[in-house]
PyMOL Python script that loads the backbone (N, CA, C, O; Angstrom):
from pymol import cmd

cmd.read_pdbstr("""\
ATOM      1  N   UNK A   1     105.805 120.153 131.464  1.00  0.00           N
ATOM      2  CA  UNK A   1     107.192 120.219 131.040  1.00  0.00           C
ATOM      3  C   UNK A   1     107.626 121.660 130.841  1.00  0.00           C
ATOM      4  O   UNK A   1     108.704 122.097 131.243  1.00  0.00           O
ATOM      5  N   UNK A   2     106.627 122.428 130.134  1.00  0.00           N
ATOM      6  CA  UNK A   2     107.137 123.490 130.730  1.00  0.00           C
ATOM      7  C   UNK A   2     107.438 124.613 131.390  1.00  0.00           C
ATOM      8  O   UNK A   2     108.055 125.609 131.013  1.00  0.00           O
ATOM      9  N   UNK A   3     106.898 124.331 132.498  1.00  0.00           N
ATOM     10  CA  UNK A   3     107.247 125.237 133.822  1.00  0.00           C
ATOM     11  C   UNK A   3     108.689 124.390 134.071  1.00  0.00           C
ATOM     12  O   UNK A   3     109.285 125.002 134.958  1.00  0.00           O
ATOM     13  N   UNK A   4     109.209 123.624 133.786  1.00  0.00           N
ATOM     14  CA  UNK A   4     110.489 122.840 134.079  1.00  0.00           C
ATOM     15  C   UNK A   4     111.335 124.068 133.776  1.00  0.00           C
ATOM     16  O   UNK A   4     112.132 124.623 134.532  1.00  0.00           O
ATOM     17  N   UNK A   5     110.905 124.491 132.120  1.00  0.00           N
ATOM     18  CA  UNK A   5     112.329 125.180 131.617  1.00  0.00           C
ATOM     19  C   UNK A   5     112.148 126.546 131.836  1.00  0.00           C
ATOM     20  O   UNK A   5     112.702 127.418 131.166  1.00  0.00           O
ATOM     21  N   UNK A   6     111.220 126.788 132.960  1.00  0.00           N
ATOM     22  CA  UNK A   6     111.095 128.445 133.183  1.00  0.00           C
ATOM     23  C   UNK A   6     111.443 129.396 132.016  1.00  0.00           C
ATOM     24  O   UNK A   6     112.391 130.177 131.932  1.00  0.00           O
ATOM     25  N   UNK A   7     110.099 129.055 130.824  1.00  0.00           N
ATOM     26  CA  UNK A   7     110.343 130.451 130.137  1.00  0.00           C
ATOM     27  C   UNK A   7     111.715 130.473 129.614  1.00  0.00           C
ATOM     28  O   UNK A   7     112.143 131.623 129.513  1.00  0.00           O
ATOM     29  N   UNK A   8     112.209 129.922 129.394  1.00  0.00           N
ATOM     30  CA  UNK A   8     113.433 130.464 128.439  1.00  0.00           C
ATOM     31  C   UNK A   8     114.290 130.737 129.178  1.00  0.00           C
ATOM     32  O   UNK A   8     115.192 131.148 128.448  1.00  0.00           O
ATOM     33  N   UNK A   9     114.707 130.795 130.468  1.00  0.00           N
ATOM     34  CA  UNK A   9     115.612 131.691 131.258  1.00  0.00           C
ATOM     35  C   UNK A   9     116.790 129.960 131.694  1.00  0.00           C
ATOM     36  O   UNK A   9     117.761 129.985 132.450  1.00  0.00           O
ATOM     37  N   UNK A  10     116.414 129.051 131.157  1.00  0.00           N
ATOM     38  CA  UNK A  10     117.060 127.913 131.836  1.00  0.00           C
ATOM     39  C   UNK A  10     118.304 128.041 130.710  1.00  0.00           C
ATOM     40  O   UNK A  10     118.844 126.935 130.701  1.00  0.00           O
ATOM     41  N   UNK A  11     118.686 128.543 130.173  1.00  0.00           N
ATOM     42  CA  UNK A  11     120.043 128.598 129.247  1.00  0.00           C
ATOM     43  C   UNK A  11     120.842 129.891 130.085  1.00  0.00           C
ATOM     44  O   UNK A  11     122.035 130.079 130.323  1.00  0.00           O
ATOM     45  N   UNK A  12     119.655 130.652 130.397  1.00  0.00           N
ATOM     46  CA  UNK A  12     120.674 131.778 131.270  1.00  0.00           C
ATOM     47  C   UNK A  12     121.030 131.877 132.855  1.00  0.00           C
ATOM     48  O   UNK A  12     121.733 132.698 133.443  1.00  0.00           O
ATOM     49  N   UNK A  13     120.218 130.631 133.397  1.00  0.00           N
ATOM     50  CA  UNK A  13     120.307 129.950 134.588  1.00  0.00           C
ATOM     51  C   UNK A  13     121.763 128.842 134.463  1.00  0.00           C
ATOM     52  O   UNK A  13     122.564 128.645 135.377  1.00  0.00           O
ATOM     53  N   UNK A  14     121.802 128.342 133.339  1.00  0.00           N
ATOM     54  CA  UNK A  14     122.808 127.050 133.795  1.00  0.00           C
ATOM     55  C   UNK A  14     124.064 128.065 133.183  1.00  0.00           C
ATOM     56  O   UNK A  14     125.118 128.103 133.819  1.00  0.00           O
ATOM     57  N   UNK A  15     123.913 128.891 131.921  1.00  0.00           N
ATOM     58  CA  UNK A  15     125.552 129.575 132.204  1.00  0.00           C
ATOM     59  C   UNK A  15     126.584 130.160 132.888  1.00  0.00           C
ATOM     60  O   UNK A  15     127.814 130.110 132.884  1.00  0.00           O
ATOM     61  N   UNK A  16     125.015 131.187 133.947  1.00  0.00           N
ATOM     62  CA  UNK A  16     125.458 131.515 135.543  1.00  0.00           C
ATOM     63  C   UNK A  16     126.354 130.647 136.409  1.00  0.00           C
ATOM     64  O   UNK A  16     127.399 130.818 137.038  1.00  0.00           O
ATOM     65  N   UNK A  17     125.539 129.674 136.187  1.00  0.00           N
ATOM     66  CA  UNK A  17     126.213 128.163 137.307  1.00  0.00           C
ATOM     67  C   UNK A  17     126.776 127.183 137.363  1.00  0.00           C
ATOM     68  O   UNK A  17     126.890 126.331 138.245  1.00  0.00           O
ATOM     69  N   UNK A  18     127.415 127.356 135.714  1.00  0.00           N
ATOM     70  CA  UNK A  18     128.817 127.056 134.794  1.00  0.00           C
ATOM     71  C   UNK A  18     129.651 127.757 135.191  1.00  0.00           C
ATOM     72  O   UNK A  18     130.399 127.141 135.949  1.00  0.00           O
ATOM     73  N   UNK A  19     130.037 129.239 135.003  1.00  0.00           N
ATOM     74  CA  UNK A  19     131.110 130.160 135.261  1.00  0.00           C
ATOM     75  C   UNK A  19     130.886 129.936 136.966  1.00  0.00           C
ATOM     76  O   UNK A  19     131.774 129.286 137.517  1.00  0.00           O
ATOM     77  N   UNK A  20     129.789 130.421 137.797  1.00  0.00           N
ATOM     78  CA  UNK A  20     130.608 130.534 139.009  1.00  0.00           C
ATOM     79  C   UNK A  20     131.422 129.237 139.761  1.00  0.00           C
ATOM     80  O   UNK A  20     132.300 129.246 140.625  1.00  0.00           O
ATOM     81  N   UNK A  21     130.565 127.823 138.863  1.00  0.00           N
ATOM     82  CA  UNK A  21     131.471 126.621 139.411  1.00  0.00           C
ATOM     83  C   UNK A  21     132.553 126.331 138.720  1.00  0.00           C
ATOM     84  O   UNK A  21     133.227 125.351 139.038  1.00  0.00           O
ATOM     85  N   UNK A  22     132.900 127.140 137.653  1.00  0.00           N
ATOM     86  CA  UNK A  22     134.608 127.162 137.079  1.00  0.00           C
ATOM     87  C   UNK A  22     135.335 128.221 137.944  1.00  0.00           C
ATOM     88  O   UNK A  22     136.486 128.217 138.379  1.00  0.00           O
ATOM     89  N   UNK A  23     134.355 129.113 138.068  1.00  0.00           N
ATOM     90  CA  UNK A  23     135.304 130.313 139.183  1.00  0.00           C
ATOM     91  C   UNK A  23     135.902 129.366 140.285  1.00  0.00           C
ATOM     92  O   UNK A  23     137.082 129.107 140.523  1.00  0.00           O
ATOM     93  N   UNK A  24     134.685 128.898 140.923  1.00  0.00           N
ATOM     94  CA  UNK A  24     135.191 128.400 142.486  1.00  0.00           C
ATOM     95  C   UNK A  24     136.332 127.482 141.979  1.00  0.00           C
ATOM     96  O   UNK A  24     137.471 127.592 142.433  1.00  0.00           O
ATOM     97  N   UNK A  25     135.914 126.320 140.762  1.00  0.00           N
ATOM     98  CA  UNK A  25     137.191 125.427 140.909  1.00  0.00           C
ATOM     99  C   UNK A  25     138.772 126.162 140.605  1.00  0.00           C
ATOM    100  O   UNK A  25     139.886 125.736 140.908  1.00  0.00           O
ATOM    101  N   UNK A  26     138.524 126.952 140.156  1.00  0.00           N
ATOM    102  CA  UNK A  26     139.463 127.653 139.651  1.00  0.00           C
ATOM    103  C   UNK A  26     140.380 128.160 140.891  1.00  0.00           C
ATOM    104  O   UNK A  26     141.611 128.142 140.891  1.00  0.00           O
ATOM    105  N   UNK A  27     139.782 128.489 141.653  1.00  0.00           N
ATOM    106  CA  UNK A  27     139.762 129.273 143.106  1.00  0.00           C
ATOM    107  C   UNK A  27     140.513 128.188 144.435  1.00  0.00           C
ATOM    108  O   UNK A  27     141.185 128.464 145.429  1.00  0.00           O
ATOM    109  N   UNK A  28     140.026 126.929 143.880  1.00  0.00           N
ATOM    110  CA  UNK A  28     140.779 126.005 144.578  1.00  0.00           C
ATOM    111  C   UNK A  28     142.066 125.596 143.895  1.00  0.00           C
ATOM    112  O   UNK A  28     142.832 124.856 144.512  1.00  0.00           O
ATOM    113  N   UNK A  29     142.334 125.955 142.838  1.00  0.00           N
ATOM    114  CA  UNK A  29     144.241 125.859 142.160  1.00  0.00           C
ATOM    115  C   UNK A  29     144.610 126.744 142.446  1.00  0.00           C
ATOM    116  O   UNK A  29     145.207 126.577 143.510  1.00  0.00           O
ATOM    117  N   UNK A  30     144.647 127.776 142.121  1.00  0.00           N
ATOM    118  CA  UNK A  30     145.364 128.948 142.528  1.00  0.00           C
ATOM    119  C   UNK A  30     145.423 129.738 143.046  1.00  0.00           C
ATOM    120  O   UNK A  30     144.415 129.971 143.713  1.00  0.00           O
ATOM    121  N   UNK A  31     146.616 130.775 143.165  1.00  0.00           N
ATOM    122  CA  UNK A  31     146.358 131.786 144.345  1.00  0.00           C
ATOM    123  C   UNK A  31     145.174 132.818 144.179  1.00  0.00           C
ATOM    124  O   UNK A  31     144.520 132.769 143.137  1.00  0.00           O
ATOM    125  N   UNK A  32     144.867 133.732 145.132  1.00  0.00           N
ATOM    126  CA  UNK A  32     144.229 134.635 145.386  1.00  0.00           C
ATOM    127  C   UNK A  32     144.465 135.618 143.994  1.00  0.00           C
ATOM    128  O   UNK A  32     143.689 135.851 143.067  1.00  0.00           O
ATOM    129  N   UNK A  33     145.755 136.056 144.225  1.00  0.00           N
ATOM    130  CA  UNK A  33     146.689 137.101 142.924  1.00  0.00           C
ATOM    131  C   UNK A  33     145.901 136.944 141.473  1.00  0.00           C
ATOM    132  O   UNK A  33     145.459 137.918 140.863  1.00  0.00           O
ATOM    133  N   UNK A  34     145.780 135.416 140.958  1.00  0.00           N
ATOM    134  CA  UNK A  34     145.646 134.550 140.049  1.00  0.00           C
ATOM    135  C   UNK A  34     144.387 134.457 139.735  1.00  0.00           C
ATOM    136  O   UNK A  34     144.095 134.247 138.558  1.00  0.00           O
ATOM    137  N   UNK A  35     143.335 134.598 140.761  1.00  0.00           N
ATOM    138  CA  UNK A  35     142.050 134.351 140.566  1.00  0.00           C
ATOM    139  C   UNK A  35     141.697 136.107 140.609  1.00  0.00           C
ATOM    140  O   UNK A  35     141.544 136.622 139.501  1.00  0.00           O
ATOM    141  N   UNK A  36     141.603 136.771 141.503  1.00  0.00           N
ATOM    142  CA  UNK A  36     141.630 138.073 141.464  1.00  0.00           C
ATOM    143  C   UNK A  36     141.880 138.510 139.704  1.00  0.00           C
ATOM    144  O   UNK A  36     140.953 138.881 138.983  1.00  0.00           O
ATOM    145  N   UNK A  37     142.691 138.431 139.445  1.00  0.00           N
ATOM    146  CA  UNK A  37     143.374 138.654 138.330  1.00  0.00           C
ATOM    147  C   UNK A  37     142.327 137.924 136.612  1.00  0.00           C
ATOM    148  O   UNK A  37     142.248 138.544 135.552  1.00  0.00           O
ATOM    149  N   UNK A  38     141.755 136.659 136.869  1.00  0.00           N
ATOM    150  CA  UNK A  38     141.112 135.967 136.096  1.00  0.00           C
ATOM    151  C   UNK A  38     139.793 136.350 136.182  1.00  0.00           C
ATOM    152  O   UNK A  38     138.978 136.036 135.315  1.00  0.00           O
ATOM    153  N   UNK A  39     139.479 137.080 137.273  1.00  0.00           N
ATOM    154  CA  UNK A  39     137.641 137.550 137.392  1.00  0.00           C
ATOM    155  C   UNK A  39     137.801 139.095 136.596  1.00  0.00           C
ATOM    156  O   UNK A  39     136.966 139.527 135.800  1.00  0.00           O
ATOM    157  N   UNK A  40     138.846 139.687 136.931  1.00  0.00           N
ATOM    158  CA  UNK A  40     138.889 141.358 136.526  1.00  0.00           C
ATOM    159  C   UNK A  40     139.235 141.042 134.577  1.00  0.00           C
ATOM    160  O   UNK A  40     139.064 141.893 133.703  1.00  0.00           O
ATOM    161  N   UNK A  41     139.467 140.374 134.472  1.00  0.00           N
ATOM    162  CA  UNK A  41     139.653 139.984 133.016  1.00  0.00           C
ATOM    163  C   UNK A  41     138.658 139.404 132.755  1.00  0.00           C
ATOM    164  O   UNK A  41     138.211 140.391 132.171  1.00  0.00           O
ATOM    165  N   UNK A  42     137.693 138.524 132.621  1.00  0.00           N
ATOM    166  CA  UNK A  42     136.630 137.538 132.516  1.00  0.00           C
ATOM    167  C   UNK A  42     135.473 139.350 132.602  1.00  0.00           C
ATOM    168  O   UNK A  42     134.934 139.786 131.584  1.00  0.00           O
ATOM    169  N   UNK A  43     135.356 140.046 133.943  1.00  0.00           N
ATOM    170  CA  UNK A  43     134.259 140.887 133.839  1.00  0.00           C
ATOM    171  C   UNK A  43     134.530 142.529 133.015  1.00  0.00           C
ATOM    172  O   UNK A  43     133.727 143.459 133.080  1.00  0.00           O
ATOM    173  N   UNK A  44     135.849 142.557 132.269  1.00  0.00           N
ATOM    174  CA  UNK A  44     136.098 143.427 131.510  1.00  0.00           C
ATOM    175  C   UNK A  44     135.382 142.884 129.913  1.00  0.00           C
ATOM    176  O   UNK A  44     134.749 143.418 129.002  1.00  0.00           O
ATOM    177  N   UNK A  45     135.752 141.939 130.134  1.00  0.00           N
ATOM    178  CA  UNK A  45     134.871 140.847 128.482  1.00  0.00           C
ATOM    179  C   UNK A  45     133.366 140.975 128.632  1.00  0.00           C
ATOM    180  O   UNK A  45     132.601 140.891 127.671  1.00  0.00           O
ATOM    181  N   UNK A  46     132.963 141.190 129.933  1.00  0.00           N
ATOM    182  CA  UNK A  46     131.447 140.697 129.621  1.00  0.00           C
ATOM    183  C   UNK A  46     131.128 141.792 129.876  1.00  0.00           C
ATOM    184  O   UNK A  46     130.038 142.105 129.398  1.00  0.00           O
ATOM    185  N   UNK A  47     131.888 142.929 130.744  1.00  0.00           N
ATOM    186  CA  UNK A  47     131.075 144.681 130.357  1.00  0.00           C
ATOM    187  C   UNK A  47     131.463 144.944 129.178  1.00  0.00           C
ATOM    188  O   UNK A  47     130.640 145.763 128.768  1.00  0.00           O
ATOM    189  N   UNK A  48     132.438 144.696 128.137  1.00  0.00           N
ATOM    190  CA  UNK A  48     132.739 144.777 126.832  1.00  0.00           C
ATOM    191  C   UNK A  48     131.523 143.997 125.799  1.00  0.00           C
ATOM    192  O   UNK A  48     130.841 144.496 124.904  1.00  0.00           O
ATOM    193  N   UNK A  49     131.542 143.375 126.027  1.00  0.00           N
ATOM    194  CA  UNK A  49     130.283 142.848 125.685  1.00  0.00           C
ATOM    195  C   UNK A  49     128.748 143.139 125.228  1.00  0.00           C
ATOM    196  O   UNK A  49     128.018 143.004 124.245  1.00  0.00           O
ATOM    197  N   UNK A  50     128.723 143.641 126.613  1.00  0.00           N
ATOM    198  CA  UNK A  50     127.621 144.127 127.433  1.00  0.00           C
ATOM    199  C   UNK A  50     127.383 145.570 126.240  1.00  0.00           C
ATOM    200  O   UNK A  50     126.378 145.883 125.602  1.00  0.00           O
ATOM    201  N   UNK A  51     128.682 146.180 126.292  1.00  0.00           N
ATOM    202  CA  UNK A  51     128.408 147.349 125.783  1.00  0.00           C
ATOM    203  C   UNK A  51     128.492 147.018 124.157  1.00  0.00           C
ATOM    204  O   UNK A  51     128.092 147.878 123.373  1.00  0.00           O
ATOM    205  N   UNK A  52     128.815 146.246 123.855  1.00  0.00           N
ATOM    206  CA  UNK A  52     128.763 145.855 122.343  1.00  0.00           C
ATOM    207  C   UNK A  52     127.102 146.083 122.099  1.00  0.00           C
ATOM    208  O   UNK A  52     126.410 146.966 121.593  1.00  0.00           O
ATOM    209  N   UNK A  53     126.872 144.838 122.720  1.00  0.00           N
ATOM    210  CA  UNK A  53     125.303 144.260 122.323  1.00  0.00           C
ATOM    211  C   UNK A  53     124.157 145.753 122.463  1.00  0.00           C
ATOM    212  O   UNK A  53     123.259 145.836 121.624  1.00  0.00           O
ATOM    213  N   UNK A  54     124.257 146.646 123.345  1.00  0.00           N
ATOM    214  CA  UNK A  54     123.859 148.409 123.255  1.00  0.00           C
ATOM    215  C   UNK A  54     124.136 148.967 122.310  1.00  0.00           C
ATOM    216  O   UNK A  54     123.193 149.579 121.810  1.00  0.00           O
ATOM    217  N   UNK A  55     125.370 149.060 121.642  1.00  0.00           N
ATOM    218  CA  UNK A  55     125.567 150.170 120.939  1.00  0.00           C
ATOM    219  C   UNK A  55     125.650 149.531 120.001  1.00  0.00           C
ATOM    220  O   UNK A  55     125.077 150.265 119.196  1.00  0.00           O
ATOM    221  N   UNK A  56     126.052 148.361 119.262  1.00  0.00           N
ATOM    222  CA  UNK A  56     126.047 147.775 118.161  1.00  0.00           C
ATOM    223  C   UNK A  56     125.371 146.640 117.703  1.00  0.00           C
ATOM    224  O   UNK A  56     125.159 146.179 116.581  1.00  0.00           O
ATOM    225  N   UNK A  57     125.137 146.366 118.627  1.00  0.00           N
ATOM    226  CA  UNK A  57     123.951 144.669 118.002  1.00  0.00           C
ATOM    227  C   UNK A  57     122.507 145.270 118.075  1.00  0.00           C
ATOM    228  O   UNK A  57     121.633 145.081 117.229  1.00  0.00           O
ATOM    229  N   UNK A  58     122.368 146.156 119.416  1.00  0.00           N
ATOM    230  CA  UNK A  58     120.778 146.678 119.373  1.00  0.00           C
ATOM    231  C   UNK A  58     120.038 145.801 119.452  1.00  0.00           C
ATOM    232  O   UNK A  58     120.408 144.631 119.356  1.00  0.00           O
ATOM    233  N   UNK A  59     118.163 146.342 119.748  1.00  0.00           N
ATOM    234  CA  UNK A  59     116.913 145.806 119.529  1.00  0.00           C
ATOM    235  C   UNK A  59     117.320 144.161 120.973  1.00  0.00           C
ATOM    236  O   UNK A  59     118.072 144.007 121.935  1.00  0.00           O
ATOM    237  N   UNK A  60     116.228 143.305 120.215  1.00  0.00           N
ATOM    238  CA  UNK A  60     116.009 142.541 120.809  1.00  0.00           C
ATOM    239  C   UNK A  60     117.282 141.294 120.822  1.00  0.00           C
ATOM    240  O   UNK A  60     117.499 140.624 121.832  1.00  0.00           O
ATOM    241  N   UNK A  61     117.973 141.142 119.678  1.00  0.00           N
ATOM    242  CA  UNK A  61     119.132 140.366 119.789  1.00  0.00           C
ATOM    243  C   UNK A  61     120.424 140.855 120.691  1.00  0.00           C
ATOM    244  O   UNK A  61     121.288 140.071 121.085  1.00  0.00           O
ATOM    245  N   UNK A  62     120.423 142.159 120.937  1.00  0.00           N
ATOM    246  CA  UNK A  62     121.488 142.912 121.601  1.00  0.00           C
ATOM    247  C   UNK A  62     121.005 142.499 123.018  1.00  0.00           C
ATOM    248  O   UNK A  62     121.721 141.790 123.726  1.00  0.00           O
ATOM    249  N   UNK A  63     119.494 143.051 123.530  1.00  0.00           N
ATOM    250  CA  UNK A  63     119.424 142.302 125.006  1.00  0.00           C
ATOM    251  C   UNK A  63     119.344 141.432 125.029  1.00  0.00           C
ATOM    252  O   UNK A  63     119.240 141.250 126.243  1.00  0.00           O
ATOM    253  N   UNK A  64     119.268 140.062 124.380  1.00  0.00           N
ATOM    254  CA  UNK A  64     119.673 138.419 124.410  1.00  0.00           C
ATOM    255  C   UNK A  64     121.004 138.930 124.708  1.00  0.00           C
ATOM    256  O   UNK A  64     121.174 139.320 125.863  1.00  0.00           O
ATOM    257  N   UNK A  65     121.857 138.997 123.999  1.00  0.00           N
ATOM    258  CA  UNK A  65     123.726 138.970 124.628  1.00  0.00           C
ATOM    259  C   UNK A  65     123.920 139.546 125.751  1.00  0.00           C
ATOM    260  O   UNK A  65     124.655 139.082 126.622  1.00  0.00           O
ATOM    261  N   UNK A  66     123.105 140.913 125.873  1.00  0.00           N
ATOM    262  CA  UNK A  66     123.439 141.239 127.020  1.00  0.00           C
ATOM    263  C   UNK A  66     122.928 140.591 127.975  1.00  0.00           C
ATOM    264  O   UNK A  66     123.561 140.477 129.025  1.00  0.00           O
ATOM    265  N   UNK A  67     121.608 139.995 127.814  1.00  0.00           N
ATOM    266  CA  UNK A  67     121.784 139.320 129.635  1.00  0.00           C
ATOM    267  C   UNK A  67     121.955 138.047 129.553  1.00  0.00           C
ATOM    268  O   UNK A  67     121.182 137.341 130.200  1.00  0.00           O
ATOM    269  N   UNK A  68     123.043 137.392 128.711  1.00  0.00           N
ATOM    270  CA  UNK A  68     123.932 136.575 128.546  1.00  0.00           C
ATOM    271  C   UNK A  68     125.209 136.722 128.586  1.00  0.00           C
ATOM    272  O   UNK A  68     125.947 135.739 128.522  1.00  0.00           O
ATOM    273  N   UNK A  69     125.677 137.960 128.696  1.00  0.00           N
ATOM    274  CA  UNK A  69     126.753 138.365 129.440  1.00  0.00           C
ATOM    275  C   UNK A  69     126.617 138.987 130.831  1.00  0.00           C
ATOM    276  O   UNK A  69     127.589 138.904 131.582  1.00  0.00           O
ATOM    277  N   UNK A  70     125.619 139.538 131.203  1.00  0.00           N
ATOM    278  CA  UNK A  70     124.921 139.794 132.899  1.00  0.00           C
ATOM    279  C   UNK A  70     125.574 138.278 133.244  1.00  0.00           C
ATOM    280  O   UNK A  70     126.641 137.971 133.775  1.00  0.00           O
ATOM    281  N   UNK A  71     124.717 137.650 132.830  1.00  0.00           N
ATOM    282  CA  UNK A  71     124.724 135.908 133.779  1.00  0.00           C
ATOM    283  C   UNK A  71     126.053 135.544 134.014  1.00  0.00           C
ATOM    284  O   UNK A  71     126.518 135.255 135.117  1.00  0.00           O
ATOM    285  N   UNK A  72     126.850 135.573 132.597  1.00  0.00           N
ATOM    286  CA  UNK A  72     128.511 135.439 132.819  1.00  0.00           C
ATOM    287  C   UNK A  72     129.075 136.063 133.911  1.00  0.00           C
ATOM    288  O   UNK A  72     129.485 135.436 134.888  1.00  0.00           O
ATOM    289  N   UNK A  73     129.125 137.365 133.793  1.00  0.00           N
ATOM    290  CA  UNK A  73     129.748 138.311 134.826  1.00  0.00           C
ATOM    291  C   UNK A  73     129.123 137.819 136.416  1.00  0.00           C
ATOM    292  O   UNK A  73     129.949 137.390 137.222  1.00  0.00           O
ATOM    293  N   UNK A  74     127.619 137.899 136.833  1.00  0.00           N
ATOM    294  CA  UNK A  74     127.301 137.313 138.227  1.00  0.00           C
ATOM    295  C   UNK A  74     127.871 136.220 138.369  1.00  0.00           C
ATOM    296  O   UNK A  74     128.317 135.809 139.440  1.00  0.00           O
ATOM    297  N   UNK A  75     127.925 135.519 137.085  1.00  0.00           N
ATOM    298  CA  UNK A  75     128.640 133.731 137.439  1.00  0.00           C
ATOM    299  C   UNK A  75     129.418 133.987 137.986  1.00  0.00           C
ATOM    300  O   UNK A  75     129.159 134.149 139.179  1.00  0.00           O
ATOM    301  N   UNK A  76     130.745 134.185 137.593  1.00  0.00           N
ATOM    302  CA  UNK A  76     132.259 134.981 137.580  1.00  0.00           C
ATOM    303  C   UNK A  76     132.081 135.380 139.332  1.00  0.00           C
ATOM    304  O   UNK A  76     132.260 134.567 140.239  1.00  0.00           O
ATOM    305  N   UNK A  77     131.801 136.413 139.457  1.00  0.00           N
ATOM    306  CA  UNK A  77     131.899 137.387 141.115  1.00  0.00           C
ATOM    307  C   UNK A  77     131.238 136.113 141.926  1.00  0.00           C
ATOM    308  O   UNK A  77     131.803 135.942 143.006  1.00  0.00           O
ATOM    309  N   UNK A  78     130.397 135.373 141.717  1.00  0.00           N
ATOM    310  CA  UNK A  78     129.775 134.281 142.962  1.00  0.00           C
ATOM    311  C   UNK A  78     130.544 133.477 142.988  1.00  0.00           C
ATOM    312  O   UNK A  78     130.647 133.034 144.132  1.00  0.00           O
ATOM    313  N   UNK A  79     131.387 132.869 142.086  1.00  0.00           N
ATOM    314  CA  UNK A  79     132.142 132.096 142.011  1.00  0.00           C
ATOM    315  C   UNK A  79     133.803 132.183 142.813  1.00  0.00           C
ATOM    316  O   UNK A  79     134.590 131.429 143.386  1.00  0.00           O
ATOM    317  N   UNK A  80     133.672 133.829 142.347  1.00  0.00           N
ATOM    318  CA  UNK A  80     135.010 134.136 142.898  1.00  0.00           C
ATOM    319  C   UNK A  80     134.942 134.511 144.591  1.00  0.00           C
ATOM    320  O   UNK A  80     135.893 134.595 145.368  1.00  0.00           O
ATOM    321  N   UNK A  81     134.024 134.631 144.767  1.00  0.00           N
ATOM    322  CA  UNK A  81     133.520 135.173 146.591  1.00  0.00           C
ATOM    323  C   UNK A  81     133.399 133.656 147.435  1.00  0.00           C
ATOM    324  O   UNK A  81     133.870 133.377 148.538  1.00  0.00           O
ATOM    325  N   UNK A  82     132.621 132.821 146.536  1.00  0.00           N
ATOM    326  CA  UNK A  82     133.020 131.344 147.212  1.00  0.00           C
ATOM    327  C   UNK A  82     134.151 130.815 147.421  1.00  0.00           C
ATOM    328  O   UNK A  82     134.628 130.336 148.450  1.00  0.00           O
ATOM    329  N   UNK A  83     134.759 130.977 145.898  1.00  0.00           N
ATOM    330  CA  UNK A  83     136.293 130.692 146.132  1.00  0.00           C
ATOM    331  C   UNK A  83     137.612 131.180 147.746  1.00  0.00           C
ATOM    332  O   UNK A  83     138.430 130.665 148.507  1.00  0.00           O
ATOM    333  N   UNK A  84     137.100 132.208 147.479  1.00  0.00           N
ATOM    334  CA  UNK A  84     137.935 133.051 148.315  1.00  0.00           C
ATOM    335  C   UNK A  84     136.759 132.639 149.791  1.00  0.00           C
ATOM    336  O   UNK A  84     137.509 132.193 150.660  1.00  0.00           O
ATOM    337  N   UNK A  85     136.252 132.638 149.978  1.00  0.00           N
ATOM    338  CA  UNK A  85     135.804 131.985 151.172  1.00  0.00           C
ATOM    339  C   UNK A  85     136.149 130.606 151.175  1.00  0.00           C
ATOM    340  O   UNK A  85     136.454 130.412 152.352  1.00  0.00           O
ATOM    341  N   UNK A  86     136.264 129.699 150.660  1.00  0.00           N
ATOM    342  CA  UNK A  86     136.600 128.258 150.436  1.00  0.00           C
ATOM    343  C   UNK A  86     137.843 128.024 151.134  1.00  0.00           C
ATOM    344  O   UNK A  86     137.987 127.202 152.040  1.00  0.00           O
ATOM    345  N   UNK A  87     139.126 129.127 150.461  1.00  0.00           N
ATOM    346  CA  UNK A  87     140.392 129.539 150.660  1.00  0.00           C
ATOM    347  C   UNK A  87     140.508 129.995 151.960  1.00  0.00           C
ATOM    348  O   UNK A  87     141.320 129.475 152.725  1.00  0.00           O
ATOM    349  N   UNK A  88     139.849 130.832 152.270  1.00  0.00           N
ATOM    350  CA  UNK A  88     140.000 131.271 153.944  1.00  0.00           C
ATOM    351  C   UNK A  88     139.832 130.156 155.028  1.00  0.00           C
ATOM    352  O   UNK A  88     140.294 129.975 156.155  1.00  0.00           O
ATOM    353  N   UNK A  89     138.824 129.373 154.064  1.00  0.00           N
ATOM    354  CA  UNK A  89     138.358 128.389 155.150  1.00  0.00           C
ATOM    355  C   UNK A  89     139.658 127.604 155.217  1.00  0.00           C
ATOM    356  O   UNK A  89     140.458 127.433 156.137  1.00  0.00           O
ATOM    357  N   UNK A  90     139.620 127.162 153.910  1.00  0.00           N
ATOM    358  CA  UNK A  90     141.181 125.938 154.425  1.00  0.00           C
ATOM    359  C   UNK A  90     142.464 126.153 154.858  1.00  0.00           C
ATOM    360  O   UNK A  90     143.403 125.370 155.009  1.00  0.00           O
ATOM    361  N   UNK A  91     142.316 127.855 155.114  1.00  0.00           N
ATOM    362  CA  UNK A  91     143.768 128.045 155.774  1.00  0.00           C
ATOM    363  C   UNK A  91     143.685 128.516 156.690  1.00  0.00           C
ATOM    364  O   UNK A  91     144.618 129.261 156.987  1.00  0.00           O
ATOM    365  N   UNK A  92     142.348 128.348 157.841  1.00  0.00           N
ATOM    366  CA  UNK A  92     141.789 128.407 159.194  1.00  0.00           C
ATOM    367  C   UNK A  92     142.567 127.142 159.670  1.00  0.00           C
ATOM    368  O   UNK A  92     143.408 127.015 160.561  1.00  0.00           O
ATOM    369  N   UNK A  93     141.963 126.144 158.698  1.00  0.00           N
ATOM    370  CA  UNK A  93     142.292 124.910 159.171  1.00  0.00           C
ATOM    371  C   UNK A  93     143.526 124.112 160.065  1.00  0.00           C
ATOM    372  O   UNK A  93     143.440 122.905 160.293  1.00  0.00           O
TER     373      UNK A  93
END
""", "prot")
cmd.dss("prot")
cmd.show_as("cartoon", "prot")
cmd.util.cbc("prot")
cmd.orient("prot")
């Protein structure tokens, strides 16, 4: 059972692949403008973040947030690159 939960990393595996499958759905409502616009906001929070958990949380609880905001932010950009490929695709169509 547990090699299932790989070490601890399965909370920072499924948040990744939460955000990028809210990105993509996200990506299928609205425009380009809209989503563009929702990733550059979403990855200003999680380099904000990012830099919190360095300079002010520190030690070992600071890199827990931070690469719990890493995962957010990759979520976010994979999500939004599918999207926008998704989008291209259906207006090939």
């Amino acid at each position: 059972m547990d090699a299932l939960m790989l070490d601890g990393w399965t909370p920072l595996l499924l948040l990744g692949l939460f955000f990028a499958f809210m990105m993509f759905f996200i990506a299928r409502k609205v425009s380009k403008n809209v989503l563009f616009l929702t990733s550059a906001i979403m990855s200003l929070l999680c380099i904000g973040l990012i830099l919190f958990s360095i300079f002010v949380v520190g030690g070992w609880e600071g890199m827990g947030l931070g690469f719990f905001a890493f995962t957010i932010f990759i979520g976010v950009w994979i999500g939004t690159i599918f999207g926008i490929i998704y989008q291209i695709y259906q207006n090939t169509k």
